[in-house]
C-alpha positions as CSV (number, residue, x, y, z in Angstrom):
1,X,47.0,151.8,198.0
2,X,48.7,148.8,196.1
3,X,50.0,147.8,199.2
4,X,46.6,147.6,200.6
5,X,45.0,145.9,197.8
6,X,47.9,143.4,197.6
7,X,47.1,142.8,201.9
8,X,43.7,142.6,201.4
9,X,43.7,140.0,197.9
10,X,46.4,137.8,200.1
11,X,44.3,138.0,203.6
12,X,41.1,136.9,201.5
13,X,43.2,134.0,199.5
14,X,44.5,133.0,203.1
15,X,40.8,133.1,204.2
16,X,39.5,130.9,201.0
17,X,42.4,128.3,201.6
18,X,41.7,128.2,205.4
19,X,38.1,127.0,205.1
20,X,38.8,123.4,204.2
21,X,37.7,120.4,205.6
22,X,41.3,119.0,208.2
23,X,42.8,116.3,206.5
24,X,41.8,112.7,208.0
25,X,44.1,110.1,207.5
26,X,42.6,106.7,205.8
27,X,41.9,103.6,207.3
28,X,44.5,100.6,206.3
29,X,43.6,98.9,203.2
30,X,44.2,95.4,202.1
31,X,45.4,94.1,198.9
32,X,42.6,93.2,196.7
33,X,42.6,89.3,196.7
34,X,41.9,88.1,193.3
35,X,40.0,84.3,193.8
36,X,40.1,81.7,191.8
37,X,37.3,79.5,190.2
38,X,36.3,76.7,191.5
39,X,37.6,74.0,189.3
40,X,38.6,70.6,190.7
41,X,41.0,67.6,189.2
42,X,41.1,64.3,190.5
43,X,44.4,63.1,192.9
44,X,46.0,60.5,195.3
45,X,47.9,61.7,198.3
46,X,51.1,59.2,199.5
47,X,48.9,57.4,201.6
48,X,46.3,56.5,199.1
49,X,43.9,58.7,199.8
50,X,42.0,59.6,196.4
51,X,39.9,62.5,196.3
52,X,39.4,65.9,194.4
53,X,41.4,69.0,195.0
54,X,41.2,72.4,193.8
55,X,43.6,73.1,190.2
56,X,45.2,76.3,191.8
57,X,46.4,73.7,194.9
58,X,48.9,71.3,195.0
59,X,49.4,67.8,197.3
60,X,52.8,68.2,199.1
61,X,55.5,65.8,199.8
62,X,54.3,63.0,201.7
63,X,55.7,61.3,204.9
64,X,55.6,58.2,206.5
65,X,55.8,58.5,210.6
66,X,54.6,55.4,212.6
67,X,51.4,54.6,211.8
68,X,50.6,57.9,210.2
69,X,51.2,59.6,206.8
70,X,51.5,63.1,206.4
71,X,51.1,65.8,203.7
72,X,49.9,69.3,202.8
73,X,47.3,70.5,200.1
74,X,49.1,74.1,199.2
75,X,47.3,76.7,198.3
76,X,50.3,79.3,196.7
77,X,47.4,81.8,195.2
78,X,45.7,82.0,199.2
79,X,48.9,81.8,200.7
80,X,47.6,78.6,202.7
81,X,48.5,75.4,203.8
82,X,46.2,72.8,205.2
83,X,48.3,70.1,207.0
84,X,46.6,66.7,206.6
85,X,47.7,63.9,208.8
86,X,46.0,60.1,208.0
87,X,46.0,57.1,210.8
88,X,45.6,53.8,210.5
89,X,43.1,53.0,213.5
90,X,44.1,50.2,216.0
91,X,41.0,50.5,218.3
92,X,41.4,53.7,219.4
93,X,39.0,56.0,217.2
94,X,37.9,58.0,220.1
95,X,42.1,58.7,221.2
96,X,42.2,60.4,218.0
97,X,38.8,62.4,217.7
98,X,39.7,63.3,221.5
99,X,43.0,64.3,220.4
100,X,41.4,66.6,217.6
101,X,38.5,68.1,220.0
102,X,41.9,68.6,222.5
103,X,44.0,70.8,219.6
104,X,40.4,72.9,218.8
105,X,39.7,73.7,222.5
106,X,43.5,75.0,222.5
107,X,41.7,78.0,220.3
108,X,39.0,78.8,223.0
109,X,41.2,81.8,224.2
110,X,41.5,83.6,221.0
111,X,38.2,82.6,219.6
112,X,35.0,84.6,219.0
113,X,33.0,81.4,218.6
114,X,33.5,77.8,217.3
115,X,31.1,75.8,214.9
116,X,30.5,72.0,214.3
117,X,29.3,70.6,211.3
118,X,29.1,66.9,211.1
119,X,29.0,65.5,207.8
120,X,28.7,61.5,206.9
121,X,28.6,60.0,203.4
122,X,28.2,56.4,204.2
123,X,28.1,55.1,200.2
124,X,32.0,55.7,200.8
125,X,32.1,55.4,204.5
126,X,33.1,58.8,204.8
127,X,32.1,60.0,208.8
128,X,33.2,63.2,210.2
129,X,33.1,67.4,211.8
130,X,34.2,70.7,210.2
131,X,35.7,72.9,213.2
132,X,35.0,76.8,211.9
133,X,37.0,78.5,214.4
134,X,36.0,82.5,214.4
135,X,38.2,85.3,214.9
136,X,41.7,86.1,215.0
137,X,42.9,82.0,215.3
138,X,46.0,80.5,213.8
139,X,43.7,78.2,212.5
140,X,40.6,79.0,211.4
141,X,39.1,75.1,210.1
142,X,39.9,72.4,211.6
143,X,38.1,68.9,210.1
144,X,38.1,65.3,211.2
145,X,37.0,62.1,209.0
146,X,37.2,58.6,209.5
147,X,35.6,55.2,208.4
148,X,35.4,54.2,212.2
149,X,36.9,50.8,211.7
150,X,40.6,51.3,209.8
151,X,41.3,55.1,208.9
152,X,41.1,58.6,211.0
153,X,42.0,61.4,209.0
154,X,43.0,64.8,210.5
155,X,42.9,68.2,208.6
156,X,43.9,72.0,209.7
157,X,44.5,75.1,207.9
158,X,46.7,77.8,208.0
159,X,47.0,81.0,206.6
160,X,50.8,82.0,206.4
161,X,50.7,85.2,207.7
162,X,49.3,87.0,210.9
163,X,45.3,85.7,211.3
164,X,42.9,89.1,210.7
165,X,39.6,88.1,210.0
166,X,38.8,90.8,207.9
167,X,41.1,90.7,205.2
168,X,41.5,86.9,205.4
169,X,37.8,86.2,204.9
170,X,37.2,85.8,201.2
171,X,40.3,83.2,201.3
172,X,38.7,81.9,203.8
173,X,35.7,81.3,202.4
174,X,37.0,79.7,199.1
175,X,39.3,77.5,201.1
176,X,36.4,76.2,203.0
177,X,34.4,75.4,200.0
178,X,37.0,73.5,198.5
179,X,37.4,71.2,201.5
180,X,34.1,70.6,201.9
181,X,34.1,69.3,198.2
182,X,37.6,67.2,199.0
183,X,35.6,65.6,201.8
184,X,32.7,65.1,199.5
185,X,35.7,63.2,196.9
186,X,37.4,61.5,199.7
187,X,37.9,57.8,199.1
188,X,39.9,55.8,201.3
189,X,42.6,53.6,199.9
C-alpha cells in the first residue's frame, strides 16, 4: 500500500512537471548602447578646416598627400571613424564629385536603398550631398562638400565592427546628426 501511494504521488509529480511550456531559446541581444548628448566644441582640422565637432569625438592626426589632406573625426564611445579627405580643386570639381558618386555606387550590391540629400549654405559657401546608404554596408553615410571654385571635401563613415543595421542604428543616428551639424559649422580655411 506504501508502495502504491509512493507510485502514485511520484507518477502525479512526474505528470505536474511534464505539463510545461518546451523551453525556447532567445533571440541574440545586443549590448545596450548608452548615447551621448549632443554637445558640440569648436575645432580646426590640419588643413584648416574650422568647424564644430561633437565633445565625445576627437580630430585625428592629419596628413599631407599631394594636393590632399587627410584626417579622421573618432568617435571611441560609437566605435566609429569617419575618414575625411580635403582637396584643393584645380578645375576638376566634377573628377572628384564623380569619384565620390563612383565609391557610393560600389555599395549598390549590398544596399537596401540609397538616399541623397543636398544641402548648400551659401553665407559660407558651403555646397554639397549626404549619401545614407541602407542596410548591411561598410559604410553607411557618405557626404560630399565643396565651395566649387578652391576646396572639395570628402567624408565616409565607418563603424569598426561587422555592419548590422539593427544594432548599429541608434549610433547611427547620433553620428548622422552630428555631421549634419559639422557641415552646418564648416568653414573653409
Amino acid at each position: 500500500m506504501v508502495r502504491c501511494n509512493l507510485l502514485c504521488g511520484l507518477a502525479m509529480v512526474l505528470v505536474a512537471a511534464g505539463c510545461q511550456d518546451p523551453p525556447v531559446p532567445l533571440p541574440r541581444g545586443y549590448f545596450r548602447i548608452a548615447l551621448p548628448d549632443p554637445a558640440y566644441t569648436e575645432d580646426i582640422a590640419a588643413s584648416g578646416l574650422r568647424f564644430q565637432r561633437p565633445v565625445y569625438a576627437h580630430v585625428g592626426a592629419g596628413e599631407q598627400r599631394d594636393a590632399a589632406t587627410f584626417f579622421t573625426l573618432d568617435f571611441p564611445t560609437l566605435d566609429a571613424q569617419v575618414f575625411v579627405a580635403h582637396f584643393a580643386l584645380k578645375g576638376d570639381l566634377d573628377a572628384h564629385i564623380a569619384a565620390v558618386h563612383g565609391e557610393v555606387a560600389t555599395h549598390e550590391i549590398k544596399a537596401s536603398g540609397i538616399g541623397r540629400r543636398r544641402f548648400a549654405f551659401p553665407e559660407r559657401r558651403v555646397y554639397g550631398v549626404f549619401f545614407d546608404l541602407e542596410g548591411p554596408v561598410a559604410t553607411p553615410v557618405h557626404l560630399f562638400a565643396t565651395d566649387s571654385t578652391e576646396h572639395f571635401l570628402h567624408a565616409t563613415l565607418y563603424f569598426n565592427h561587422r555592419p548590422n543595421p539593427d544594432s548599429i542604428a541608434p549610433s547611427l543616428d547620433r553620428v548622422q546628426a552630428d555631421l549634419e551639424h559639422w557641415v552646418e559649422t564648416l568653414h573653409w580655411p
